[in-house]
KEDO-589436 format. One record per residue (C-alpha): residue number from 0; residue in three letters; x, y, z negated. Coordinates in steps of 0.02 Angstrom, whole numbers. Each point is the difference from the previous one (the first is absolute). Example, Ala and Ser with C-alpha at 12.3 -4.5 7.8 and 13.67 -1.06 7.14 Angstrom:
2
@nr->0	rest->Ala	c1->615	c2->-225	c3->-390
@nr->1	rest->Ser	c1->69	c2->172	c3->33
//
This chain:
283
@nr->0	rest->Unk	c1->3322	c2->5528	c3->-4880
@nr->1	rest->Unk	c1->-38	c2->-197	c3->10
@nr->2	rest->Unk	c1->133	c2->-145	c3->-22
@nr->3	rest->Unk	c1->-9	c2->-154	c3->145
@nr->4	rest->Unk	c1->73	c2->-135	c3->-131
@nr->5	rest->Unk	c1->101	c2->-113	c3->124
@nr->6	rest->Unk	c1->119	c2->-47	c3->-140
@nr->7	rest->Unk	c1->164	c2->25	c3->67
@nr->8	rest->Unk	c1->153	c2->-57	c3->-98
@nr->9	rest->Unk	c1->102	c2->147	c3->90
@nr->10	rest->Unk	c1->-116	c2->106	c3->100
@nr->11	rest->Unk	c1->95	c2->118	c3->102
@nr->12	rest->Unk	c1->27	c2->105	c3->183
@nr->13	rest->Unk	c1->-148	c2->32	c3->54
@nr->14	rest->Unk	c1->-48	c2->76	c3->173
@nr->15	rest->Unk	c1->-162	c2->62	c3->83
@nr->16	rest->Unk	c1->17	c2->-50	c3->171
@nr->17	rest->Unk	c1->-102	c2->97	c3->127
@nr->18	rest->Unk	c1->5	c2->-114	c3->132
@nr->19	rest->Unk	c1->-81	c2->-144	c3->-51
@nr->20	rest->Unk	c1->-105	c2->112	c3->-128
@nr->21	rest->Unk	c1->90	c2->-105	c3->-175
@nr->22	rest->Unk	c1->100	c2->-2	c3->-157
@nr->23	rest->Unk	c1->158	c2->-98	c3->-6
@nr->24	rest->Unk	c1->85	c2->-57	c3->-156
@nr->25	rest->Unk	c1->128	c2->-109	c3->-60
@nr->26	rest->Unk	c1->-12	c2->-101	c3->-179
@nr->27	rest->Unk	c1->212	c2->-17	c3->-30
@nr->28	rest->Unk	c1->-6	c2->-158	c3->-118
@nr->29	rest->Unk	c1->-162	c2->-101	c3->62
@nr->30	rest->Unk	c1->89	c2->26	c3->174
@nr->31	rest->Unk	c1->-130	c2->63	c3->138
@nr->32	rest->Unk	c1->-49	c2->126	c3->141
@nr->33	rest->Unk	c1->-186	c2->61	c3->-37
@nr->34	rest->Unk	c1->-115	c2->92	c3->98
@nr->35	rest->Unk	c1->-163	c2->78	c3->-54
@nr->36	rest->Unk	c1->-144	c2->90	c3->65
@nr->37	rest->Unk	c1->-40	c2->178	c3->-67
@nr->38	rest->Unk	c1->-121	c2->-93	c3->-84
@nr->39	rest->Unk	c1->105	c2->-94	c3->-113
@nr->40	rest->Unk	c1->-47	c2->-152	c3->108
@nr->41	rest->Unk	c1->140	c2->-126	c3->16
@nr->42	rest->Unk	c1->30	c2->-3	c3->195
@nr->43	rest->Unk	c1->185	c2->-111	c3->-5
@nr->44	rest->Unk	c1->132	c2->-67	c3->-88
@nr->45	rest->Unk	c1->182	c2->-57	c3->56
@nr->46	rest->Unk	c1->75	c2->-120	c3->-122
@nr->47	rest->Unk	c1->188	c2->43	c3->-5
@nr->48	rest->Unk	c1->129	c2->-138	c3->-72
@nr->49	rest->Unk	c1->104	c2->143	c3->-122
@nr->50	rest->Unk	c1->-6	c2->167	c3->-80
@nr->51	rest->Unk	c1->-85	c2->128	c3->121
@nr->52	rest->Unk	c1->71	c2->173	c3->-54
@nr->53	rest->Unk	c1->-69	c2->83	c3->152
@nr->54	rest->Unk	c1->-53	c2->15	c3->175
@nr->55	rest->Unk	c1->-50	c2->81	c3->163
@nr->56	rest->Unk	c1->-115	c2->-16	c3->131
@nr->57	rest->Unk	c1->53	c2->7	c3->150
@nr->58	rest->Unk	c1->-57	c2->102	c3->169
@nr->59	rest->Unk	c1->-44	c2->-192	c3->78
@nr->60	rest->Unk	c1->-127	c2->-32	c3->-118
@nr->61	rest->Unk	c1->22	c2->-180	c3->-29
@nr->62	rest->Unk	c1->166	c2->27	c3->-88
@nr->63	rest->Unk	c1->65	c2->51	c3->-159
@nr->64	rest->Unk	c1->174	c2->41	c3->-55
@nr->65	rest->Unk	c1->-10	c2->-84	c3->-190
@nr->66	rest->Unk	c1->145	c2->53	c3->-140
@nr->67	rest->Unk	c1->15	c2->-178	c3->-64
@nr->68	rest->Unk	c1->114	c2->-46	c3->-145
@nr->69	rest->Unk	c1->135	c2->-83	c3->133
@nr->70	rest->Unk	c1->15	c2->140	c3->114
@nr->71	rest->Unk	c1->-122	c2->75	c3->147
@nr->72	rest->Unk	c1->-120	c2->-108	c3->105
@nr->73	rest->Unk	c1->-133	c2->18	c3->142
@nr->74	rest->Unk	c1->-178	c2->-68	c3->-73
@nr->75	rest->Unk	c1->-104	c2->-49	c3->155
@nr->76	rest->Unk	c1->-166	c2->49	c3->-62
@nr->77	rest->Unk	c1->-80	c2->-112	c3->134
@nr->78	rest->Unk	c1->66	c2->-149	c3->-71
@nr->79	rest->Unk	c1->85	c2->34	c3->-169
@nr->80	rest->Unk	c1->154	c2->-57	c3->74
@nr->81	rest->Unk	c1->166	c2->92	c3->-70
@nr->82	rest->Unk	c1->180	c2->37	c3->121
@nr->83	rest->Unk	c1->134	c2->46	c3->-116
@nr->84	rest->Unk	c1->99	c2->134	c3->41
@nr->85	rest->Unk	c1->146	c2->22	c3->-122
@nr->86	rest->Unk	c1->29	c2->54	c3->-180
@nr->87	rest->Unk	c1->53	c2->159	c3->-16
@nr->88	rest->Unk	c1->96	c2->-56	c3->-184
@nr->89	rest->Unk	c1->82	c2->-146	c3->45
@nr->90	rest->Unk	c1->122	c2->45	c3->-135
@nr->91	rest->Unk	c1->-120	c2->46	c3->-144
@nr->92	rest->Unk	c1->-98	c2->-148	c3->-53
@nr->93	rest->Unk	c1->-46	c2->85	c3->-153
@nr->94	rest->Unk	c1->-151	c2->108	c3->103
@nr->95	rest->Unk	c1->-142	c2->-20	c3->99
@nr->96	rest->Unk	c1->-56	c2->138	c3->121
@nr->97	rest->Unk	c1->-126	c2->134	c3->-64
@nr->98	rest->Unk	c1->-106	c2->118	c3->71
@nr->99	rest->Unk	c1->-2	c2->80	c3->180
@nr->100	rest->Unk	c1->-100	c2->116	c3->108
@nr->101	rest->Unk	c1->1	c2->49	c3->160
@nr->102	rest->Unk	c1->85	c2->179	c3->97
@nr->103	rest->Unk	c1->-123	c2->115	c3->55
@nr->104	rest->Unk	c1->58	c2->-51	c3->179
@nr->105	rest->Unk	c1->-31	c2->-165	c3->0
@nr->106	rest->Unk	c1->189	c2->-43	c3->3
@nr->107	rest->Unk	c1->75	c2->-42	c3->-150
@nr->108	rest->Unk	c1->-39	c2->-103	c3->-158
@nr->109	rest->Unk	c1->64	c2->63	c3->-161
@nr->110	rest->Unk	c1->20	c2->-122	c3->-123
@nr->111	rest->Unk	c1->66	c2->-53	c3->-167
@nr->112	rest->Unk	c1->88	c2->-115	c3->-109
@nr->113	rest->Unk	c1->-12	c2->-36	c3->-197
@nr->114	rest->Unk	c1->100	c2->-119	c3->-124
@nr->115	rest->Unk	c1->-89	c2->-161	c3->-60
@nr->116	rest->Unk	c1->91	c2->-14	c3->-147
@nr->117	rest->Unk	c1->-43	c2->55	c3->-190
@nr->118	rest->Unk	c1->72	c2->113	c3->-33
@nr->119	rest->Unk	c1->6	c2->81	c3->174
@nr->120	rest->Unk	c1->152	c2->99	c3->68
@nr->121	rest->Unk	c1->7	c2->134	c3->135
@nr->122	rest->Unk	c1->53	c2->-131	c3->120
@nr->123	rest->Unk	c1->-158	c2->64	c3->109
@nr->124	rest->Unk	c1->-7	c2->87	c3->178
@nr->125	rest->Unk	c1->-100	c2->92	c3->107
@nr->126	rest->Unk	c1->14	c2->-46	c3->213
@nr->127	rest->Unk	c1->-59	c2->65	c3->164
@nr->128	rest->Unk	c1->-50	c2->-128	c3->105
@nr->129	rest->Unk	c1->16	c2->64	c3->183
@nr->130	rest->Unk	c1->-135	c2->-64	c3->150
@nr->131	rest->Unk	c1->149	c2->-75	c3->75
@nr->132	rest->Unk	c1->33	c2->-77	c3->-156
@nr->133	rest->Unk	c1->144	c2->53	c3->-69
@nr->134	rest->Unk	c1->42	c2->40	c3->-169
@nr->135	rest->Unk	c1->54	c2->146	c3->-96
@nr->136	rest->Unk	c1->48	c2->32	c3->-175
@nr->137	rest->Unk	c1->-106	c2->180	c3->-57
@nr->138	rest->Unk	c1->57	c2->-41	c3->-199
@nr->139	rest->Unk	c1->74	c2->-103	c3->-111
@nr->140	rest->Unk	c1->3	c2->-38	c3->-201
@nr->141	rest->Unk	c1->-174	c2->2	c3->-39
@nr->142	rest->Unk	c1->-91	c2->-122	c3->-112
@nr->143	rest->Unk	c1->-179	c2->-21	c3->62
@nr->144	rest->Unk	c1->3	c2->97	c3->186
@nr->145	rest->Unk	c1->-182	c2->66	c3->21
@nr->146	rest->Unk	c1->-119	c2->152	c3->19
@nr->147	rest->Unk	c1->28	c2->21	c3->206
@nr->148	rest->Unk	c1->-86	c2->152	c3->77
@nr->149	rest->Unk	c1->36	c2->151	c3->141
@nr->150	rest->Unk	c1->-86	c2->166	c3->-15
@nr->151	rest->Unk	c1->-127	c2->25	c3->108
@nr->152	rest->Unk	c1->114	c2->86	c3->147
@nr->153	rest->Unk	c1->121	c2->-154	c3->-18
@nr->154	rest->Unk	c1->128	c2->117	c3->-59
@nr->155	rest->Unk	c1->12	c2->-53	c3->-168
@nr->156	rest->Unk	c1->47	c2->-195	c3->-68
@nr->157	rest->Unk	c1->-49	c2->-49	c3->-179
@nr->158	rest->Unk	c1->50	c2->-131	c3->-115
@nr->159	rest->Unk	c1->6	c2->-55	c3->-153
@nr->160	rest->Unk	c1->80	c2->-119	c3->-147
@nr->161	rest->Unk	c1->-127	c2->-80	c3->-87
@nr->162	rest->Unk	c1->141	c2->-42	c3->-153
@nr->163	rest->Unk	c1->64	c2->174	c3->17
@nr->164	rest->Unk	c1->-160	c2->80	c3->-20
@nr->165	rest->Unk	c1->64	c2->112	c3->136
@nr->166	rest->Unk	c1->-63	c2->69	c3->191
@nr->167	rest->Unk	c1->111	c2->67	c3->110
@nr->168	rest->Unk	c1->0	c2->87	c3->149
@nr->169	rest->Unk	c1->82	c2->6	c3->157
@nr->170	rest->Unk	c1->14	c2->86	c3->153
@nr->171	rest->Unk	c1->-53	c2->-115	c3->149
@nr->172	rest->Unk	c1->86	c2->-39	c3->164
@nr->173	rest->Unk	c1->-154	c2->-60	c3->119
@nr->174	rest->Unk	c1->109	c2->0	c3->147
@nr->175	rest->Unk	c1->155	c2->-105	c3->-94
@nr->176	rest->Unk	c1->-88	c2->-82	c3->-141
@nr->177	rest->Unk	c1->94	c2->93	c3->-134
@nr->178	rest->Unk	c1->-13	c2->75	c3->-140
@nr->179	rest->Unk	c1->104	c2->169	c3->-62
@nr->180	rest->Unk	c1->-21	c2->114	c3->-172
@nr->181	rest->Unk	c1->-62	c2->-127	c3->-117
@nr->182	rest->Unk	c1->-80	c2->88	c3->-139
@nr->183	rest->Unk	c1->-83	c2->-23	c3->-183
@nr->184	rest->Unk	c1->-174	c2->33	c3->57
@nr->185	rest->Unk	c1->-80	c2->-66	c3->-175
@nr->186	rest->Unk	c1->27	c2->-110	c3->-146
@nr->187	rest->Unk	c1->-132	c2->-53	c3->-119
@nr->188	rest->Unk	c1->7	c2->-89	c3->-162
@nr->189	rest->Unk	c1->-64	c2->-165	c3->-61
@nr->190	rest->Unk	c1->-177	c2->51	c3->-67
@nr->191	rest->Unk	c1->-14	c2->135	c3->159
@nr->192	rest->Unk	c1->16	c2->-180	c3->135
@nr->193	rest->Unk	c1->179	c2->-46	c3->46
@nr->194	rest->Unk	c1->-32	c2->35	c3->203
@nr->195	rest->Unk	c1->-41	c2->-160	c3->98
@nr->196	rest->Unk	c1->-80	c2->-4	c3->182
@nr->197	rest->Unk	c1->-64	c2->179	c3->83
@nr->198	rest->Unk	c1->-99	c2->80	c3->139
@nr->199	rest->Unk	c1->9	c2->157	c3->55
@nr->200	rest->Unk	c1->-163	c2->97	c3->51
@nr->201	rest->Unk	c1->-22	c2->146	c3->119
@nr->202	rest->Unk	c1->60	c2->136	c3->-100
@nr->203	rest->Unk	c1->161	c2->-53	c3->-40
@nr->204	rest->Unk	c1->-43	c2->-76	c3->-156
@nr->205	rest->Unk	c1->80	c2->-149	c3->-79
@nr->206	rest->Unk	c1->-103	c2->-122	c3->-82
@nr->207	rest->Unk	c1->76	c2->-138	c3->-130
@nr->208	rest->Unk	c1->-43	c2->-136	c3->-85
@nr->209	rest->Unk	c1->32	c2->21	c3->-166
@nr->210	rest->Unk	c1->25	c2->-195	c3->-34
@nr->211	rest->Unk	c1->40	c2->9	c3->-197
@nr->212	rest->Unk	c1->-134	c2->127	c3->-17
@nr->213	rest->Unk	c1->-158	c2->-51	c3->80
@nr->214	rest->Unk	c1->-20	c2->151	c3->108
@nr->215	rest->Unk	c1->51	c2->81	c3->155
@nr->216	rest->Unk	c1->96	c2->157	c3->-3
@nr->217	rest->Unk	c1->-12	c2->113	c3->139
@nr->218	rest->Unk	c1->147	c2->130	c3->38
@nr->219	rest->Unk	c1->23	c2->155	c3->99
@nr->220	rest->Unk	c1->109	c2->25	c3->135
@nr->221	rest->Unk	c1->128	c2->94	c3->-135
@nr->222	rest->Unk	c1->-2	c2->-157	c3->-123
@nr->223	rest->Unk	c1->-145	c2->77	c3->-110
@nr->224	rest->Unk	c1->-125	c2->-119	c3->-68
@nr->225	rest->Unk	c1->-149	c2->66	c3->32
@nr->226	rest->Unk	c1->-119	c2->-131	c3->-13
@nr->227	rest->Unk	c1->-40	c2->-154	c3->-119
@nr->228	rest->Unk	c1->-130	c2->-125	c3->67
@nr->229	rest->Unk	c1->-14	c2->-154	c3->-157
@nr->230	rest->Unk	c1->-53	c2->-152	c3->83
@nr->231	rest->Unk	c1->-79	c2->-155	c3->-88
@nr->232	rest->Unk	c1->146	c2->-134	c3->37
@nr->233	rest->Unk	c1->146	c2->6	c3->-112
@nr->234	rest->Unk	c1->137	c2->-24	c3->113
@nr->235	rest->Unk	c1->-45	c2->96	c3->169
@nr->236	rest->Unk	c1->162	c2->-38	c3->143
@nr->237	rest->Unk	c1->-45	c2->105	c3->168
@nr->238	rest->Unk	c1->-157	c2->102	c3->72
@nr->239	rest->Unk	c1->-58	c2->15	c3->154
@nr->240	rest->Unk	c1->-96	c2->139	c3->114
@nr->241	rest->Unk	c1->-158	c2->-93	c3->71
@nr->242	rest->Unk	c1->-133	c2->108	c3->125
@nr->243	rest->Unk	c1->-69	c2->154	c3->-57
@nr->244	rest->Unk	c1->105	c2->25	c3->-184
@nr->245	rest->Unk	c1->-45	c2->-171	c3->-57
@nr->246	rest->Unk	c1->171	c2->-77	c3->-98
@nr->247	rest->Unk	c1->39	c2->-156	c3->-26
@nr->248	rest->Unk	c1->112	c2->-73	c3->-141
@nr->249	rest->Unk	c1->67	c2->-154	c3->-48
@nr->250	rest->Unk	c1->67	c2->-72	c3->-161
@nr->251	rest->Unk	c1->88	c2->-135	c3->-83
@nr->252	rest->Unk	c1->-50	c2->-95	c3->-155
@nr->253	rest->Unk	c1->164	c2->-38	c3->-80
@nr->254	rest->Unk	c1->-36	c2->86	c3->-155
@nr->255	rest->Unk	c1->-29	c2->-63	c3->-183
@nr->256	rest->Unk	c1->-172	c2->-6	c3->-18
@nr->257	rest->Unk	c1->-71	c2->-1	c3->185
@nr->258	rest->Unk	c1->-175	c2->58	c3->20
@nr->259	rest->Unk	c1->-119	c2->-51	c3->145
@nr->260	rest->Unk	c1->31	c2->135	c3->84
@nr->261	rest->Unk	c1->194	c2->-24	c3->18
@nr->262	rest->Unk	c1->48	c2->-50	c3->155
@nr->263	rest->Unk	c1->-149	c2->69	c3->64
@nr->264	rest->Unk	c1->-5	c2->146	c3->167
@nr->265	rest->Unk	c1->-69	c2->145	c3->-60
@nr->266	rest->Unk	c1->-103	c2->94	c3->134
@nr->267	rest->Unk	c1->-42	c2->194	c3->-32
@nr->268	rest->Unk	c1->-13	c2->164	c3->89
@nr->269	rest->Unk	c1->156	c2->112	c3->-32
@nr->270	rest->Unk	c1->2	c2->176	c3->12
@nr->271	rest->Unk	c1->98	c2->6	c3->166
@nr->272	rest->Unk	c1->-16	c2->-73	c3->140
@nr->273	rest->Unk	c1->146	c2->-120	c3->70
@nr->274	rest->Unk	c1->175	c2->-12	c3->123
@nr->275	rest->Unk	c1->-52	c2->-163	c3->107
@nr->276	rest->Unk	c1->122	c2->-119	c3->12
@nr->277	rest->Unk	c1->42	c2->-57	c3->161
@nr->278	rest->Unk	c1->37	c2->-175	c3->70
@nr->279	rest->Unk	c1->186	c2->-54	c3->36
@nr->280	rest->Unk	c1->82	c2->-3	c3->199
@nr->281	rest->Unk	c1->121	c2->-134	c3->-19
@nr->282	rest->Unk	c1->86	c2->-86	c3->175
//
């Protein structure tokens, strides 16, 4: 296990992208698009002017979708220049946008919202972006949408409540974009890691970062926990399968007494190996 200490503010969604062979993140509060070699060599940053709560890469690879604190934009990675394309919350200026993966298809982005405020209220959504893009609604009255993963045969959509300390599960539409059966698929306490981002790897496992615990938890396709991996950042947000079981996590530093290492990507090999994700077909 090693640490690459970029010192993020709000390290968060990364991706290993097989096709140009790189690590993606986002840092939420020091606004930017990274990308890194396996390395940990910086290979590009995209300055963004807002809160970045996630993103996608898109199947023309000089474009990114970006979750940015006004609503959805296009991030030309060419020439860091950004085409708004509307806020999904027009009517909640309370939240930002939060976490978001992409469908096993290549189809749809799910995404999230979260309340700004202190305290926070359930005020929180989750969406389905379509490659046409329109929008749809999969759930309402959460506080802190996040935790976005399929099972490996697509079948299956997971999500959590980072507030809630809850996951649920859901049964998955691939042809619709829908979601059906929503279920209580685990809920942890405080000291165990209130669930934040997730990846899923080939054997239906669910990984979380425990992000009030310092460790990753790793569940079984019935909910069981089944694995504890403690990781040397205090704060870990979202992990991330790499080539060959290599994991990548990042982390945030906004904690009392931030160490070095906070905000830092921790790099290790897991135990499984990992669900790829795929880039986004959007018209």
């Amino acid at each position: 296990m090693k640490i690459w200490q970029v010192a993020a503010e709000v390290g968060e969604g990364p991706v290993w992208d097989d096709e140009s062979d790189s690590l993606f993140w986002i840092d939420i509060r020091k606004p930017a698009l990274h990308r890194f070699a396996e390395d940990g060599a910086a290979l590009g940053r995209w300055a963004l002017p807002e809160p970045v709560g996630a993103f996608a890469l898109l199947q023309d690879r000089q474009q990114a979708l970006v979750a940015l604190a006004s609503g959805l934009a296009l991030l030309d990675l060419s020439s860091g220049a950004l085409k708004r394309l509307f806020d999904p919350e027009p009517e909640r200026p309370e939240n930002r946008l939060n976490e978001g993966k992409v469908s096993p298809c290549g189809r749809y982005f799910v995404f999230g919202s979260m309340d700004e405020r202190d305290p926070k209220q359930a005020t929180g959504s989750l969406y389905c972006l379509s490659a046409d893009r329109s929008l749809a609604i999969l759930s309402h009255d959460l506080v802190v949408a996040n935790g976005v993963a399929w099972s490996p045969d697509g079948s299956t959509l997971y999500f959590s409540d980072s507030r809630a300390a809850t996951i649920w599960a859901s049964d998955w539409d691939a042809a619709t974009g829908t979601i059906a059966n929503r279920r209580v698929f685990a809920s942890l306490t405080e000291a165990q890691g209130r669930p934040d981002g997730a990846a899923m790897d080939t054997e239906g496992h669910y990984w979380s970062a425990g992000v009030s615990a310092g460790r990753l938890n790793r569940f079984s396709p019935g909910g069981a926990l089944v694995e504890v991996v403690p990781l040397p950042v205090q704060a870990p947000t979202m992990p991330a399968f790499g080539r060959d079981g290599v994991m990548f996590v990042t982390s945030h530093r906004r904690v009392s007494n931030p160490a070095v290492e906070d905000g830092g990507i921790v790099v290790l090999t897991a135990s499984k190996r990992g669900v790829r994700q795929p880039r986004l077909a959007m018209t």
